[in-house]
C-alpha positions in Angstrom: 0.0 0.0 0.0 1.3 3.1 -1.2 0.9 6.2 1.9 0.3 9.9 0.4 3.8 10.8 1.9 5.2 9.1 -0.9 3.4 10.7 -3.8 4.3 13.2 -5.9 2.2 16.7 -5.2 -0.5 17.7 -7.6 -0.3 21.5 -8.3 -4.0 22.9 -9.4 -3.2 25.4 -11.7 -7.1 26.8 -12.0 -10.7 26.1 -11.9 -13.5 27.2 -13.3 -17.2 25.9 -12.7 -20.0 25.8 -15.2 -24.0 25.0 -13.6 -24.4 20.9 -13.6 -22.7 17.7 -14.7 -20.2 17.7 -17.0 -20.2 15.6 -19.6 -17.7 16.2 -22.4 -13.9 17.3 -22.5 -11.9 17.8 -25.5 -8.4 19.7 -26.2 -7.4 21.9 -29.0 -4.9 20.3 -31.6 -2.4 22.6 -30.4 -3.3 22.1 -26.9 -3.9 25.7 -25.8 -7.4 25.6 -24.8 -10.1 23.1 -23.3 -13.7 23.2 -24.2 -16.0 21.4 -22.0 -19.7 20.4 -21.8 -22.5 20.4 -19.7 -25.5 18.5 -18.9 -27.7 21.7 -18.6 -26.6 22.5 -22.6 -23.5 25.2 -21.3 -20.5 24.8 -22.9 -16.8 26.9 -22.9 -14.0 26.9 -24.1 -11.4 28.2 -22.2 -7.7 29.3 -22.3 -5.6 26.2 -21.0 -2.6 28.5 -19.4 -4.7 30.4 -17.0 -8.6 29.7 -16.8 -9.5 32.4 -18.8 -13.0 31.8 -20.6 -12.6 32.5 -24.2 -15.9 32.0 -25.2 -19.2 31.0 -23.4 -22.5 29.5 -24.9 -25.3 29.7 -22.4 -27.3 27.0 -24.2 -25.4 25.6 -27.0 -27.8 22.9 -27.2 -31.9 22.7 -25.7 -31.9 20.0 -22.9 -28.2 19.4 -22.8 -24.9 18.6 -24.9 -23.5 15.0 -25.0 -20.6 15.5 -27.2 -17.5 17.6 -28.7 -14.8 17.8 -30.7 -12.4 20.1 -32.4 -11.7 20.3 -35.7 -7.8 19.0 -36.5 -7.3 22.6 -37.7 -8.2 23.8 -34.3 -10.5 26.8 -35.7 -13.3 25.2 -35.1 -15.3 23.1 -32.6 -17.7 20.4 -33.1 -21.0 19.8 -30.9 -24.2 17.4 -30.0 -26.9 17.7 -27.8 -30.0 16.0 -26.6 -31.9 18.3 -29.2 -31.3 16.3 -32.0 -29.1 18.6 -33.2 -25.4 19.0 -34.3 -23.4 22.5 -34.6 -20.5 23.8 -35.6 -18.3 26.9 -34.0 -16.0 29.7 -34.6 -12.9 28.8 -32.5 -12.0 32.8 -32.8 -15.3 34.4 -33.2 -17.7 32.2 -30.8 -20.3 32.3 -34.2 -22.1 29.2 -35.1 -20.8 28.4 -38.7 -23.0 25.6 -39.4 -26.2 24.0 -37.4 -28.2 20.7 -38.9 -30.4 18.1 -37.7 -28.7 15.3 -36.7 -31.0 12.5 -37.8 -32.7 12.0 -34.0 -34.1 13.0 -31.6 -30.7 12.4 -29.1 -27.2 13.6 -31.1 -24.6 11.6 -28.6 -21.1 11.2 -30.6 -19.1 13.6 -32.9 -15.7 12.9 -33.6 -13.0 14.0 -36.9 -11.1 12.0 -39.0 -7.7 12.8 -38.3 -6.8 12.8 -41.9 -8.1 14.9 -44.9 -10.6 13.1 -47.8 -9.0 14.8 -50.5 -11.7 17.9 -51.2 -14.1 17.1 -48.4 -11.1 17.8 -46.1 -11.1 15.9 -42.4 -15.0 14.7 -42.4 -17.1 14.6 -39.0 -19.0 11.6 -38.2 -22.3 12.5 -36.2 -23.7 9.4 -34.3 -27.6 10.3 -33.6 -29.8 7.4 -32.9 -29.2 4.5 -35.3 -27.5 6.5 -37.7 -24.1 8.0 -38.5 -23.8 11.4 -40.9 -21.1 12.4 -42.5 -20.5 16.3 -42.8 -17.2 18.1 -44.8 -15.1 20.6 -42.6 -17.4 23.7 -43.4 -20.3 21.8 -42.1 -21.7 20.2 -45.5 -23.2 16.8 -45.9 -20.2 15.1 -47.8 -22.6 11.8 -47.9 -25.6 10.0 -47.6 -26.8 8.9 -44.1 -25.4 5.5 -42.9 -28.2 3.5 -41.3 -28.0 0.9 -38.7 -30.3 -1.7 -37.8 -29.5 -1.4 -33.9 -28.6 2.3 -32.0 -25.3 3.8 -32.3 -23.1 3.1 -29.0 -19.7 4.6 -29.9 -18.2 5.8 -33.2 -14.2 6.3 -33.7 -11.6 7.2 -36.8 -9.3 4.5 -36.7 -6.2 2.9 -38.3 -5.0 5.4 -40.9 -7.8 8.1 -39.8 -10.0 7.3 -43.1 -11.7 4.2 -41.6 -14.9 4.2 -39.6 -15.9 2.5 -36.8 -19.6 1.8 -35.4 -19.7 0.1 -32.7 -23.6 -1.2 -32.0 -25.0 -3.1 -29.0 -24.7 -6.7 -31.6 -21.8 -5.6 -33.7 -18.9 -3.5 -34.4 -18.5 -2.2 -38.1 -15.7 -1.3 -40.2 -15.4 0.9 -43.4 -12.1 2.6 -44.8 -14.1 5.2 -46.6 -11.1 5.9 -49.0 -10.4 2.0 -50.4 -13.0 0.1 -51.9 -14.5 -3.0 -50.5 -17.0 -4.5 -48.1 -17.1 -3.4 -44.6 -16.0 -6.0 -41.8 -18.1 -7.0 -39.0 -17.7 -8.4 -35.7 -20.6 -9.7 -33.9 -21.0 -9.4 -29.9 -23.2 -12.0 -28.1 -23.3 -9.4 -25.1 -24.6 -5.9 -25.5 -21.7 -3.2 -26.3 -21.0 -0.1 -24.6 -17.5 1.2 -26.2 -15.1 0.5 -28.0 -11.2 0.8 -28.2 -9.3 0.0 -31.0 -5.5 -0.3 -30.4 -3.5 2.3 -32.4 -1.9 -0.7 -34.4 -5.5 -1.7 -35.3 -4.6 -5.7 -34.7 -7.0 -5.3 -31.0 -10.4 -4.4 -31.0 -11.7 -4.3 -27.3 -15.6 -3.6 -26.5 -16.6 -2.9 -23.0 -20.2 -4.7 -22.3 -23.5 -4.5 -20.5 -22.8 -7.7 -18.8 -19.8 -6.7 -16.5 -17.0 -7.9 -19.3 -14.2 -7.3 -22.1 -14.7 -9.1 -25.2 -11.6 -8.6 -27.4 -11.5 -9.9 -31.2 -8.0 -10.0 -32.9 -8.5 -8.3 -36.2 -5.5 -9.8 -38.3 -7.0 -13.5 -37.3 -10.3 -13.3 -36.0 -9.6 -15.3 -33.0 -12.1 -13.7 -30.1 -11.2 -14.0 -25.8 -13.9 -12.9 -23.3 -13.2 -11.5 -20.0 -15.7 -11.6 -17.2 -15.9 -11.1 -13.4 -15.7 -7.0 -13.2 -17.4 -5.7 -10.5 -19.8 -2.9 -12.9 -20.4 -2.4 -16.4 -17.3 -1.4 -18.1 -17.7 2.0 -19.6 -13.8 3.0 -19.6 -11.4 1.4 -21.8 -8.1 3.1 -23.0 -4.9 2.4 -25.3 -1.3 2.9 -24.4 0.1 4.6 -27.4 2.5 1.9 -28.2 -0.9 -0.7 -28.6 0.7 -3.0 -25.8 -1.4 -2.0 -23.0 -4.8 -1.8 -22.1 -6.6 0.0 -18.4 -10.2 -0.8 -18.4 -12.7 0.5 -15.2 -15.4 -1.5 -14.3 -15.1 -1.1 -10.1 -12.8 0.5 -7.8 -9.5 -1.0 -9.4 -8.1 -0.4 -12.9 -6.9 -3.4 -14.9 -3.9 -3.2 -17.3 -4.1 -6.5 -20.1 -0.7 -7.2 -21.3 -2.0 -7.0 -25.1 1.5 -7.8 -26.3 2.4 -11.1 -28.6 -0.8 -13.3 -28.9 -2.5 -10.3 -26.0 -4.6 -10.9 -23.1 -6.0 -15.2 -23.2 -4.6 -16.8 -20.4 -2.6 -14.0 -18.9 -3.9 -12.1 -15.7 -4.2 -8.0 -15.8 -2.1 -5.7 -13.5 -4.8 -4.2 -11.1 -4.0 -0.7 -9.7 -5.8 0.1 -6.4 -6.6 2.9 -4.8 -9.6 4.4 -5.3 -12.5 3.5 -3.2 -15.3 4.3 -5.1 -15.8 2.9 -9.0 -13.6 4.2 -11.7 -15.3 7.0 -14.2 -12.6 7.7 -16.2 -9.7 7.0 -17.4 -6.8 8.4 -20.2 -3.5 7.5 -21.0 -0.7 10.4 -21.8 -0.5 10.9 -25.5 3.0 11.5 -25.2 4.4 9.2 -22.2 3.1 6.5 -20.2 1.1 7.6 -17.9 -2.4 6.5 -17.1 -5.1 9.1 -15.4 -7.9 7.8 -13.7 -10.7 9.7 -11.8 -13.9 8.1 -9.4 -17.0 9.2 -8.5 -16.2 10.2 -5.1 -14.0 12.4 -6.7 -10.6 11.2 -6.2 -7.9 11.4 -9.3 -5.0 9.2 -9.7 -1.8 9.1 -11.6 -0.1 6.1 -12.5 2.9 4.2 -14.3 1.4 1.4 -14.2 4.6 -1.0 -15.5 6.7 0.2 -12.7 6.8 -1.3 -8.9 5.4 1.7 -7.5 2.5 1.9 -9.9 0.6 5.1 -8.3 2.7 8.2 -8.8 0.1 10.7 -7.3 -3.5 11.3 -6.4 -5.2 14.3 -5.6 -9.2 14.9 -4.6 -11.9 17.6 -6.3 -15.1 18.5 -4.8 -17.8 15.8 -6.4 -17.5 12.6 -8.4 -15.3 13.1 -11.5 -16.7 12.6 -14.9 -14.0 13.1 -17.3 -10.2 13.6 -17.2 -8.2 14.3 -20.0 -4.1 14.9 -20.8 -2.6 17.7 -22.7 -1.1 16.9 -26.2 2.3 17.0 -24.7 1.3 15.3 -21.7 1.9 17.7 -19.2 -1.4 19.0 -17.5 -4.2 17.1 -16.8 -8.1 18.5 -17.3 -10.7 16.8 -15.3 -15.1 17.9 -15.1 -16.5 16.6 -12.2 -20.1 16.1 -11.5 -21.0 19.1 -9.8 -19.8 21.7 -13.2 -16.2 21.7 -12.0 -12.9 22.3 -14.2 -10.1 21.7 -13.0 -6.6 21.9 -14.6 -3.5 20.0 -13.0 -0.2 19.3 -13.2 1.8 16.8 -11.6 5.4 18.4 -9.9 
């Protein structure tokens, strides 16, 4: 058991507060600001260095916004809300630039391609319902709507940031828009929550309704199944270098060795610290390592191949909902339940 005297100190750098739970968190490209979401429909964007709000929609969205994302550019920022509705924003100016229906009555995922599509530029995928749209960057349908026969659960750019990912509750689907060919499927006998690709595309990891992992590998097919978590797993997350994988699902974090033939037969690291479940998790996009934050609000950071796993841990006011690393990997933004923002940094 690790005491607090031998952490390393967590400096908060600022906070801010909007009115009710937070539920979306995204960095800029460049990594200067953080925009954030609210339950309630608020959301900001606000200058990473010091706090300051930059910009400040009241209601971006009727009855609440579930989702956002900047463009790669950085100019301009992506969001989805619970009235069927998808926009897009001025990064500089704060002026919507584009505003459409998003194909239901509940818009829940937006999220770019990190590469351009020749004239369309970086496309947006909007996840409302059981459909996906596809809009160009200035906020123009760039395609027909892409049906589902079940409700979208999670939606990700993956591999060489031209191929798309559905993920259902039955099945996960995969289209490289750019190369021709049928799309591959892989079926789930237990309802899907997420998903999590690894960046080397060979793992494809779904966390489910029933309390488990399924993992399929891509290259081969071959499928494993892990049970026996203590809560539906909502959190799974990639090491950058596709070898590890931290999944929630209780109070402790497990970390699959996804290296060689990956996870069948071996047993998971479990970091343990937190007493309440895990509600979020994110690895550094440049290091390795992991954040995790709970619903009684406690934050952790941790390196978790080393002997002394947890490296720090720190507490805000109400259960955390999100926490996300800087670009460089050297602040850490966290929402908790109660509106707050918080920005970190470990010393």
């Amino acid at each position: 058991m690790i005491t607090q005297s031998k952490l390393r100190p967590i400096a908060f750098k600022w906070h801010a507060k909007l009115n009710d739970f937070m539920t979306s968190l995204a960095w800029s490209p460049e990594g200067v600001r953080v925009a954030v979401a609210s339950v309630s429909g608020q959301v900001a964007i606000y200058d990473a260095v010091d706090g300051r709000v930059i910009h400040l929609f009241a209601q971006a969205h009727e009855d609440g916004c579930d989702a956002l994302a900047w463009r790669p550019d950085g100019k301009a920022l992506a969001t989805a809300g619970r009235d069927g509705k998808w926009k897009l924003w001025g990064a500089e100016t704060g002026k919507i630039l584009a505003e459409h229906e998003a194909g239901a009555l509940w818009a829940e995922h937006v999220v770019w391609s990190s590469k351009p599509m020749g004239e369309q530029g970086h496309l947006l995928a909007v996840g409302a319902g059981n459909k996906v749209t596809l809009w160009n960057e200035k906020g123009e349908s760039a395609d027909e709507p892409i049906k589902f026969t079940r409700t979208v659960a999670d939606v990700a750019w993956i591999l060489n940031g031209t191929t798309l990912a559905v993920a259902t509750s039955t099945e996960v689907i995969v289209d490289d828009l750019i190369m021709d060919g049928e799309a591959r499927k892989f079926s789930a006998k237990d309802p899907i929550l997420n998903m999590a690709f690894s960046p080397s595309g060979k793992w494809l990891m779904t966390g489910n309704q029933d309390c488990s992992v399924h993992v399929w590998n891509t290259d081969n097919g071959a499928e494993m199944h892990m049970r026996g978590y203590a809560a539906k797993v909502r959190q799974l997350v990639w090491h950058r270098g596709s070898r590890w994988l931290a999944a929630g699902g209780g109070e402790g974090i497990s970390v699959w060795d996804c290296s060689g033939r990956g996870p069948e037969g071996r047993t998971p690291t479990v970091l343990e610290w937190h007493t309440d479940q895990v509600s979020a998790l994110h690895y550094q996009p440049e290091g390795d390592w992991l954040a995790s934050g709970a619903r009684d609000g406690s934050i952790a950071i941790w390196s978790p191949t080393q002997r002394q796993a947890q490296i720090s841990g720190a507490k805000i006011p109400s259960g955390v909902t999100q926490v996300a690393w800087s670009p460089d990997g050297k602040l850490l933004a966290v929402t908790g339940e109660d509106g707050e923002v918080q920005m970190l940094a470990v010393e």
